[in-house]
N, C-alpha and C positions, 0 to 999 in steps of 0.2 A: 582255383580249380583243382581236379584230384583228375587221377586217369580215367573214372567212370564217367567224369561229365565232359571230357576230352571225345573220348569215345562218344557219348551221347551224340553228341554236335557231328562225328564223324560218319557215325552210320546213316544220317539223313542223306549219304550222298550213296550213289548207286557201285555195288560191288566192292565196297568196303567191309572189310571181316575183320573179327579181331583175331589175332594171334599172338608169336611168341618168337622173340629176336633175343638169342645171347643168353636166355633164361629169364628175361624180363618184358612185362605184356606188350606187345608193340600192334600195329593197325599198316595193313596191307589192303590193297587194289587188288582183290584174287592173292596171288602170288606176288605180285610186286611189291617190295615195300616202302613204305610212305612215312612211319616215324615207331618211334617207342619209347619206352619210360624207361632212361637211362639209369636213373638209380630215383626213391621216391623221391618226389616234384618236381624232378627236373626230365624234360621230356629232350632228347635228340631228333631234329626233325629237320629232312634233307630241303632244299632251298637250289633252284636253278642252276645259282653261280656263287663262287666263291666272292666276288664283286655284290653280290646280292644282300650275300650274308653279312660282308661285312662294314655293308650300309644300316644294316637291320641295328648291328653294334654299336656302331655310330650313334644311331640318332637313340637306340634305348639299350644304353650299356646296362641298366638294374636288372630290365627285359632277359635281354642276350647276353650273349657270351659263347666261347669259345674254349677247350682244352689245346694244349697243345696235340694231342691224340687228334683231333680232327683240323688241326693248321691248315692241312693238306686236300681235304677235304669241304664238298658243299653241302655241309650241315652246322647248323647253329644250336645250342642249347639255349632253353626257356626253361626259365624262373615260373612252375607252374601259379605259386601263389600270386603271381602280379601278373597274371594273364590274365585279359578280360574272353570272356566268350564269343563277342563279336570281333574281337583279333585274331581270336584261334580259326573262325570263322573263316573270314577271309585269307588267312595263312595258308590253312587247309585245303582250302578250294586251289591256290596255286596249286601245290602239288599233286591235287588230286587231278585237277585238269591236264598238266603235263603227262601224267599218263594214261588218263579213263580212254577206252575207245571210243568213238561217234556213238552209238548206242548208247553207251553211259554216259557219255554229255548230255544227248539229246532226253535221257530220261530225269536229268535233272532238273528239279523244279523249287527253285529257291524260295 
């Protein structure tokens, strides 16, 4: 996967735009934001808990990964080329859930 088809999968969900985190393309909830393209194909993208993230590591270290920069932090790095689309999918949807309002849950239609 590349950022365009990243974004593709992300804009089918309500109130997601795309923008710009740090100087590099990143995808926001309105203002909120939900991940970006930390440097090209590897995307930074926040994750509930730090316990979350680094189950995600666990079970697909090729997948994930971590800098020391974000130890401290609940965000995981992804390996864009070994992301399938129906993972970003469902990865997506967590975080975009944690923060859409009722309106934007309710208009979503999978």
């Amino acid at each position: 996967m590349d950022f365009d088809e990243v974004f593709a999968i992300a804009s089918t969900f309500p109130g997601v735009v795309r923008s710009t985190s740090y100087g590099t393309p990143s995808i926001k909830l309105g203002t909120k934001f939900l991940l970006r393209e930390r440097e090209p194909g590897i995307l930074a993208i926040q994750r509930p808990s730090i316990d979350e993230r680094d189950m995600l590591i666990e079970a697909e270290p090729d997948l994930f990964f971590i800098t020391d920069h974000y130890r401290d932090y609940p965000y995981v790095l992804i390996r864009l080329d070994r992301l399938a689309p129906d993972h970003f999918r469902a990865l997506f949807e967590t975080i975009w859930r944690e923060k859409a309002n009722k309106s934007q849950v309710s208009a979503y239609k999978p």
